[in-house]
N, C-alpha and C positions, 0 to 999 in steps of 0.2 A: 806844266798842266798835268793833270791827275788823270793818270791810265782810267778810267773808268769814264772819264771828260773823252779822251780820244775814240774809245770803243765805240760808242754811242755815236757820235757825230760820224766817223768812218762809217759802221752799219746805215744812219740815216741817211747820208751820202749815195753809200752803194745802190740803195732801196729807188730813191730819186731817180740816180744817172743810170737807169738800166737802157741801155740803149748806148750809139756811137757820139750822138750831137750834145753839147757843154747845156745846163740847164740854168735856167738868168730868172732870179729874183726880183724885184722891186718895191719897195714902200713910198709911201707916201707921206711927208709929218703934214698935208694940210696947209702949208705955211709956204707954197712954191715950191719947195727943195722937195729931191728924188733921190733917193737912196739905192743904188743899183748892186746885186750881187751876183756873181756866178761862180761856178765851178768846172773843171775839165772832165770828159767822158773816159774814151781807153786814150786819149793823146793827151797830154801835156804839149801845147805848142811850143817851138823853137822862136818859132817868128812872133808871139805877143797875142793880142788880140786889135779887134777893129770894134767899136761901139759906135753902133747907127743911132740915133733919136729917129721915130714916125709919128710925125703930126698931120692929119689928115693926109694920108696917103704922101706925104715930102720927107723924103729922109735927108739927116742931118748928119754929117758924121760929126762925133765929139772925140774919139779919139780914132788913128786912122793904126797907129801898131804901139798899143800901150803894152810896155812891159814891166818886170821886176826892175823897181825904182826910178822908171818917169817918174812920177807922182813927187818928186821930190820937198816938194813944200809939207811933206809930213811926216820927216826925217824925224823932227825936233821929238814927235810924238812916242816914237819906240824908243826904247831902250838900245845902248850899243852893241849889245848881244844877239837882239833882233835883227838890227840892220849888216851883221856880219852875217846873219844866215840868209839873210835873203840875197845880198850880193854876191855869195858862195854860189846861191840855186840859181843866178840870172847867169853866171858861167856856164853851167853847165847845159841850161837851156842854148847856150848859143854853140853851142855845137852839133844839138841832135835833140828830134823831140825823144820827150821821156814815152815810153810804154812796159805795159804788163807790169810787171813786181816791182821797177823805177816807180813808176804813176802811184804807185798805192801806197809805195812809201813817199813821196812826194805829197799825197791828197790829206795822209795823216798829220806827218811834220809840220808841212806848208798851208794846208788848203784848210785844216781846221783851224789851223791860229787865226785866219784871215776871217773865218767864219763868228769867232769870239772875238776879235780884236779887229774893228773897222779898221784904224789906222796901220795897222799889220796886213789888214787886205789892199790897201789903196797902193802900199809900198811893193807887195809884194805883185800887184796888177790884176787883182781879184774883183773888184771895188771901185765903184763911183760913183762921184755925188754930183749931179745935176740941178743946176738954179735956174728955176722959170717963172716968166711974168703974165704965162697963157692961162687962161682957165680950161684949154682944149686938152681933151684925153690924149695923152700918149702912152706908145710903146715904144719896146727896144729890142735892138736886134745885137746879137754878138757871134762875133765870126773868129774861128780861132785860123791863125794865120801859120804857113808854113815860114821856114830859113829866108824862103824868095817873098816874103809876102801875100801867098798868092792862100785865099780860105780853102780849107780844107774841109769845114765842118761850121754849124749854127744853129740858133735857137733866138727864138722869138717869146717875150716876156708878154704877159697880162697885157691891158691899158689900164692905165689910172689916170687918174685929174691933179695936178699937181698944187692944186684948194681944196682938196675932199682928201680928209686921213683916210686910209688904207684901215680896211676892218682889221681887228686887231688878232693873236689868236684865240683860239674856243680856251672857254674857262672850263675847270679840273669839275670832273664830276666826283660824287659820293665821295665827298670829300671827311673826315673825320679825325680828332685829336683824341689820344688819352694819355691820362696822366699817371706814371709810371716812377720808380725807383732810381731812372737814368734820367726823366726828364720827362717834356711832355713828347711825343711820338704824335708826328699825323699823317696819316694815309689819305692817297685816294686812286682811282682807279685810271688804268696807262689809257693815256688817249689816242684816239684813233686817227691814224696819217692823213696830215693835209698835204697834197705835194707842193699847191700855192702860197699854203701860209703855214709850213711847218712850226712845233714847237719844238725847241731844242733845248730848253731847261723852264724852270721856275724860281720865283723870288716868292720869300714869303716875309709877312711883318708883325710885330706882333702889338695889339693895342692893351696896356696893362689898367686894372680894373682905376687907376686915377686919371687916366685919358694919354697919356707918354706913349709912345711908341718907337721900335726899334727895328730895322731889319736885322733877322737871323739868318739871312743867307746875304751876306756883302756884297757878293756875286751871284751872276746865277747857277742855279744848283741848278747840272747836268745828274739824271739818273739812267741808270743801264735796265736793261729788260729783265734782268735778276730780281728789281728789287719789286716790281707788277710781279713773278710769277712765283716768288717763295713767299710774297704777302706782309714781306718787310716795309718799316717804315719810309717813309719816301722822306724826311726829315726829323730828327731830334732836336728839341732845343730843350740843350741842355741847364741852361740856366735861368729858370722862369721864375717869377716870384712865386710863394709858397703861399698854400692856406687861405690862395682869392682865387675868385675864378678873372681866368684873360680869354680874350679874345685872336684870331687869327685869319689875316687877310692874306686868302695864296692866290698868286699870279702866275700863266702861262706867259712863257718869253719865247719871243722868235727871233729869227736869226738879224734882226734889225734894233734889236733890243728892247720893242714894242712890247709892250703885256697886253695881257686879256683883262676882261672885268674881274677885279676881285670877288674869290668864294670866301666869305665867311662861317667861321665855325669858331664854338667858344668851347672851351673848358676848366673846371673847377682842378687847381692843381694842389694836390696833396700834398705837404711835408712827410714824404717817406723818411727823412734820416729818422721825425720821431718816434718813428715805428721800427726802426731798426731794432733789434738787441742791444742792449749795453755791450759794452766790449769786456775783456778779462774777468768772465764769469768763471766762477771756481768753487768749490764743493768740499769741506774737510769732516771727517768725521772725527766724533770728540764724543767723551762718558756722556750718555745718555741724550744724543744731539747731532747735529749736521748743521753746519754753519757755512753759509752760502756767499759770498761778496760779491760785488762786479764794481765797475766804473760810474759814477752818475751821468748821466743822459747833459748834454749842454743844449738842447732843441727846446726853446721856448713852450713847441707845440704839444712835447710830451707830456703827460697825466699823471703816467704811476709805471709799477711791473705786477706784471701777475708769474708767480712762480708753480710752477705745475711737477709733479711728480709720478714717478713711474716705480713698477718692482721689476720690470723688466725693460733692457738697452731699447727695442721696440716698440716699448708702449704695450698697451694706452696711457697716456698721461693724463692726472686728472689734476683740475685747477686745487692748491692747498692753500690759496689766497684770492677767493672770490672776491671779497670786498679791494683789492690794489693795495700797495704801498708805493708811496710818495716819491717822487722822483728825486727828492733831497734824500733820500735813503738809499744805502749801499748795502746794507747787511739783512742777512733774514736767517733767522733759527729755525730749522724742522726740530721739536721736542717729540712731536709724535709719532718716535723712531723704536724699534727694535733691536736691543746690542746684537752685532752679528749679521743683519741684513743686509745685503745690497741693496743702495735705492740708484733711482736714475735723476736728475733734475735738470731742468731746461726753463727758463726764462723768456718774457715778451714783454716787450710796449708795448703800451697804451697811449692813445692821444688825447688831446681835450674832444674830441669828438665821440668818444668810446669805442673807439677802430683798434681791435688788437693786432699787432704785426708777428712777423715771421719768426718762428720761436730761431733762441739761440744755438748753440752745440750744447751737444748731452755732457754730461758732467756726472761721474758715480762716485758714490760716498759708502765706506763704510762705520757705522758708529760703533760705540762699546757700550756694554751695557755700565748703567751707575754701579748697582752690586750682583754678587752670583745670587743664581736662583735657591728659593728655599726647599730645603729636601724633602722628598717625598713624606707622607704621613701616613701612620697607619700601616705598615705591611704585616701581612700575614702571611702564611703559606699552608698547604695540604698535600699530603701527600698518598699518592696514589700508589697503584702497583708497579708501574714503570718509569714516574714522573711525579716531579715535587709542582706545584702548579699555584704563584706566587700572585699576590695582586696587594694595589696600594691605591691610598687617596690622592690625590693634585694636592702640586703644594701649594702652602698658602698667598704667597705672591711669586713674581718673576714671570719671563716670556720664557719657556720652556719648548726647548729642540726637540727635546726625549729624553731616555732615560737611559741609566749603565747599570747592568745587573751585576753582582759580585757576590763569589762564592770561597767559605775556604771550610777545609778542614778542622777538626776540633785540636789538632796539636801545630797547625802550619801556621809561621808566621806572615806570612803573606795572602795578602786579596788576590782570587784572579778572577781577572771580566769574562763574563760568560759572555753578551753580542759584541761583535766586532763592527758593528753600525747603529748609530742610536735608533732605540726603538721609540715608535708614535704612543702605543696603547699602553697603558698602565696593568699590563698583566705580563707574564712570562712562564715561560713551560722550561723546566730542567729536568729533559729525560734522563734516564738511567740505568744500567741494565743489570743483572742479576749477582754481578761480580761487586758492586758498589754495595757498601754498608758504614755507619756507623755514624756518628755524627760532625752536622755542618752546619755552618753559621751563612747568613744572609743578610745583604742589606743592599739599597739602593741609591742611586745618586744622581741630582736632577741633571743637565744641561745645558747654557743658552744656547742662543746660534751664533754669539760668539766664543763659546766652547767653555767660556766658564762653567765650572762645578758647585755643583752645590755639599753642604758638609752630607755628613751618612747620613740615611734613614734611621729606622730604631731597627737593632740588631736583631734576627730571628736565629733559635736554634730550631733544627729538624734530625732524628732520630729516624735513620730506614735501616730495618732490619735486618740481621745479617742471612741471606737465604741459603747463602753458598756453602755447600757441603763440604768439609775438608777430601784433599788427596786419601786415598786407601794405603793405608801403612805398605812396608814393602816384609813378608816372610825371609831371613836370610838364612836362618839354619833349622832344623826341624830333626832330633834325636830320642829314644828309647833307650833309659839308661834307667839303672837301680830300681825298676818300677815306677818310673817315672818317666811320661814326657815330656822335652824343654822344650820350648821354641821359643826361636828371638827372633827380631825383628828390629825397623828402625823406622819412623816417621817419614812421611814425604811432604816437601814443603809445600806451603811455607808451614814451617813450624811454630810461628807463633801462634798460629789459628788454633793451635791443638788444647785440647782439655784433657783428656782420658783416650784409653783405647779399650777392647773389650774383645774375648776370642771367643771364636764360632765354631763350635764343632760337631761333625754330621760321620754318620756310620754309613751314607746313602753317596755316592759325588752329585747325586742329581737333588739332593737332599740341600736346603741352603741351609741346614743346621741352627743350634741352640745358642745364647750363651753363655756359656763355661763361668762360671765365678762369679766374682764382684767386678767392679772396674779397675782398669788398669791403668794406675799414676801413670800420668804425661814423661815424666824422667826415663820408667822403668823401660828397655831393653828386651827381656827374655820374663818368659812366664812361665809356670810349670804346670803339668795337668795331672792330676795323681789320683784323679777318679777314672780311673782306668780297667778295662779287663786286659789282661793280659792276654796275646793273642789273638785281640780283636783290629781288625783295622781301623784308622779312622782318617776322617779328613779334616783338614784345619785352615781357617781364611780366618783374618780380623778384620774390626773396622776401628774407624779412628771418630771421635766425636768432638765437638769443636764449642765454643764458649756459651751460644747459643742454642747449643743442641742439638744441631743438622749434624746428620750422620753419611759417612763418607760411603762407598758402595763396598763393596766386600774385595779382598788383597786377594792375587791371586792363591787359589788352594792348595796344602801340600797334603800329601796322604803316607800314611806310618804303620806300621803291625804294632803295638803294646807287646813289647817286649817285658817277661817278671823279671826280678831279679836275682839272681846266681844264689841257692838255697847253700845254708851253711852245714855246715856238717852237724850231726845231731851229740850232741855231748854225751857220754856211756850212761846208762841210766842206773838210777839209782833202785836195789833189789831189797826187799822185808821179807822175809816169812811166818807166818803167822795159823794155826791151827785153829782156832778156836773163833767162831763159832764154829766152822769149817775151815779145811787145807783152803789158803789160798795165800798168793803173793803179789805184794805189791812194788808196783812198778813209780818210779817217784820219776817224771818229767823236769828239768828244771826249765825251759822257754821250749817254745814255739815263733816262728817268726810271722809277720803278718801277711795275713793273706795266704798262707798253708797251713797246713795240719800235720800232725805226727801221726808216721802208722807203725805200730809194737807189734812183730813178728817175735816166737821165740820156736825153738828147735831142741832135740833131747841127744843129737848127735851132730851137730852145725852142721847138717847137710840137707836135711829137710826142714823147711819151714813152714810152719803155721803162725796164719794171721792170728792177729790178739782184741787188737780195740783203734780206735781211731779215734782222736783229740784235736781241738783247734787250739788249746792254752795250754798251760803249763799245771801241774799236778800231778796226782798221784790215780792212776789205773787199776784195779783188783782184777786180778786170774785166776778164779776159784776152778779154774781145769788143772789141777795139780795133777800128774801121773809122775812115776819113774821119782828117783833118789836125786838129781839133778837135773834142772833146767837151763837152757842159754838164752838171753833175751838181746834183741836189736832195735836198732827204730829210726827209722827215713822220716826224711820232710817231704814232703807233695806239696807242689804250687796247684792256683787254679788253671792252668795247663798241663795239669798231671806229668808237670817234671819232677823228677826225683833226685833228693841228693844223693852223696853219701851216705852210706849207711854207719853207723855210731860203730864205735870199739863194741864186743861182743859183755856182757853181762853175766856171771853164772850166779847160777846159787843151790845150796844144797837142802834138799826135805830129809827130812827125820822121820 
């Protein structure tokens, strides 16, 4: 018997026998016969029981100490497994009555089987069946007996008529079937305790809509108090015919096996399998496509599928096939797919009624696209003072992710990506900052969202001018030599930038000076300044100038005295004399050096001198100061720092 049979019956039991005295049942079929039940309180007698009949105040006894297995005339009826458990329990009863935790396991074991199985009650001395020819109301009295015989304990049943059936029990109220995925399910609500004419389960029947009928409970179906308070079905039947409505008659049963009046309830029972999902629903992505399969439906009652699609595992799904496909159909193509997207697709039945059922499991596809996308059109570019600022047309077909900017140089053989994530917008900024010049090339390239490339854009060149000023040369040596100053110097890199250099020269340090010459060749080294005073100081910085023209800042300054250079000795001069028009003599120069002068002293005793004349070239001088029969002449060089050379070998000459 089913743990949940025993629960109920033990609880209904307990609820009844509150109290010490055994409580006694009776029915009546109507037809003479008395159907007598009862059960034990806290005793289990040793000694049996005594069953009185009372007909108008005259008791009867009918049995005086019925125990486990007098009744033997109903051996046949149990099973051998039964009759060994009950002659195990009439052992034990003759020893000692049962109590407390004995008794209630005895009431369960024993006392419910007796309750669902008359012929297990009459064996086990639970049970009797009385045949009467009165039409006088009777009752009955049942006395539980000790070892000695002697009562202990009683109870007094009803009276009934043994010609008038015994009411039967109350019928199921708010009774209700619905038709479900498992079956049809029918509820109704837990009925309330008769202690005289309890119900101890239900039968229910089912009439199907061409008038057949069947019991779905074989037996009667005991329920537990679980299934009234979690609202659970009180019966499923599981296999009802589909797509008709049936009918159902339920019945309360009491412990005599009596039912109540039939509640009727109908319902209309669905074929859920057709509504089920197809089974091995599957999703492949393929060039420009998603190709979907499942199993065909075998359920007469199915229609079609409706295929629904998602961009997202979650939804929302929208239907891609409002109008169905046929349930002789297994495959479905999405074409109006995206190379590169993720889609989600899920699947449902439909019935011949247009009832859509429970979508299936999600299933995700990726497709590819047919070909890559077409590359961008039209790019142009501008360029700004910090930023080249690029933009392009849509291309002419393809599903387009974004885009890849790409940039190179005018001599590099390779592309490099300027965004390292595709970009949405069709423009692009490529800043730049003051060090960057010369020219680059541009173009751009579409994307799907399956990563395909499209070929290049149309190639731009852009031209940013060179701003950057070269490094300022570096001064390494700086001297005054022969009337001349040199200074050398060497480039700072990088030197390819360099064009020319140019030197700056100030009489001032605070002065940032002229500059000096022409340009100075990129090769050259060292330059000479030879516009010079001697003796004067000066300062000197260069600058370096570069292809474009941007001039570098000025090198640091070196400052120098203009040194002349070392006057040569003056060669003897050359002497004429000459009378006529007047005494005078001439002095014949042959050089002068530049940037000095010659000064012509002569003397009439080489010990005093007199100045003569003063020359910047070379020539001849006249000294019409003739005195004395002999004169000496000399003659220094003077720089313009009034240095003086040597003075020349002495000259004489003799007047007449």
């Amino acid at each position: 018997m089913k743990k949940i049979f025993i629960i109920f019956i033990f609880a209904l039991c307990t609820t009844l026998l509150a109290g010490k005295s055994p409580y006694i049942w009776v029915y009546s079929n109507g037809s003479g016969k008395i159907d007598i039940f009862w059960l034990p309180s806290d005793i289990w007698p040793s000694g049996g029981w005594k069953l009185v009949r009372v007909t108008d105040g005259n008791k009867k006894i009918l049995k005086n100490q019925l125990k486990p297995l007098t009744l033997k005339k109903y051996i046949n009826n149990i099973s051998k497994n039964e009759y060994e458990k009950i002659k195990k329990f009439a052992k034990e009863l003759e020893k000692r009555n049962l109590k407390k935790d004995e008794l209630q396991i005895a009431k369960v074991v024993m006392g419910v089987k007796a309750a669902s199985n008359k012929y297990f009650g009459y064996l086990l001395g639970l049970r009797y069946e009385d045949i009467l020819n009165t039409k006088k109301s009777v009752y009955y009295i049942i006395y539980a007996l000790d070892k000695n015989g002697k009562a202990i304990s009683s109870a007094k049943s009803i009276k009934v008529s043994p010609f008038k059936k015994s009411l039967p029990p109350k019928s199921v109220e708010n009774a209700a079937a619905k038709s479900t995925p498992n079956g049809v399910e029918i509820y109704f609500s837990k009925p309330k305790l008769n202690k005289q004419n309890p119900i101890i389960g239900y039968k229910i029947k089912r009439i199907d809509n061409d008038g057949s009928s069947e019991w779905i409970t074989k037996n009667t179906k005991i329920l537990s108090n679980d299934i009234f308070l979690k609202k659970l079905p009180a019966v499923l039947d599981k296999n009802p015919p589909i797509e008709t409505k049936v009918k159902y008659e339920i019945y309360s049963v009491g412990f005599f096996e009596n039912m109540s009046k039939p509640v009727e309830i109908s319902v209309y029972v669905k074929d859920f399998t057709a509504l089920m999902p197809p089974l091995n629903f599957s999703a492949e992505g393929k060039k420009g496509k998603v190709i979907l399969k499942w199993n065909k439906k075998e359920s007469e009652n199915c229609f079609g599928y409706l295929i629904e699609r998602s961009n997202m595992q979650k939804g929302p799904f929208l239907i891609l096939t409002p109008k169905g496909i046929t349930k002789e159909k297994n495959i479905f193509e999405d074409k109006n797919v995206i190379g590169g997207v993720s889609y989600f697709y899920r699947i449902r039945s439909v019935n011949k009624n247009g009832e859509i059922g429970n979508p299936s499991v999600i299933r995700a596809a990726t497709p590819i696209s047919k070909s890559p996308p077409s590359p961008p059109r039209n790019l142009k570019a501008k360029v700004g003072k910090t930023l080249i600022m690029l933009s392009w047309e849509k291309p002419k077909k393809g599903d387009i992710a974004g885009y890849k900017v790409y940039r190179k140089s005018k001599d590099a053989k390779k592309w490099m990506q300027l965004n390292s994530y595709l970009i949405k917008d069709r423009y692009f900024e490529d800043p730049y900052d003051v060090n960057v010049y010369g020219e680059f090339q541009y173009m751009v390239k579409s994307a799907g969202y399956d990563s395909q490339e499209s070929k290049k854009s149309n190639i731009i060149k852009v031209y940013i001018p060179d701003q950057v000023p070269p490094n300022p040369p570096i001064i390494t040596d700086i001297k005054s030599q022969n009337g001349i100053i040199k200074i050398s110097f060497k480039p700072s890199p990088p030197y390819e930038d360099i064009e020319k250099f140019y030197l700056i020269r100030s009489i001032d340090p605070n002065d940032p000076g002229l500059v000096i010459g022409d340009a100075i060749d990129k090769k050259s080294r060292s330059i000479e300044d030879k516009f010079i005073k001697y003796g004067q100081r000066y300062w000197y910085s260069m600058i370096a100038v570069d292809k474009a023209g941007n001039r570098s800042d000025l090198s640091r300054k070196f400052s120098i005295v203009a040194e002349n250079p070392p006057l040569p000795k003056p060669d003897k001069p050359k002497l004429s004399y000459k009378d006529k028009p007047v005494k005078h003599v001439i002095i014949s120069i042959k050089k002068v050096p530049r940037r000095a002068f010659a000064i012509i002293f002569k003397s009439l005793d080489k010990k005093k001198w007199e100045y003569v004349a003063t020359t910047d070239e070379a020539g001849d001088i006249v000294d019409t100061k003739v005195i004395g029969n002999k004169i000496y002449y000399k003659i220094y060089f003077k720089s313009e720092n009034n240095s003086l050379s040597e003075p020349s070998k002495i000259a004489k000459i003799k007047i007449e």
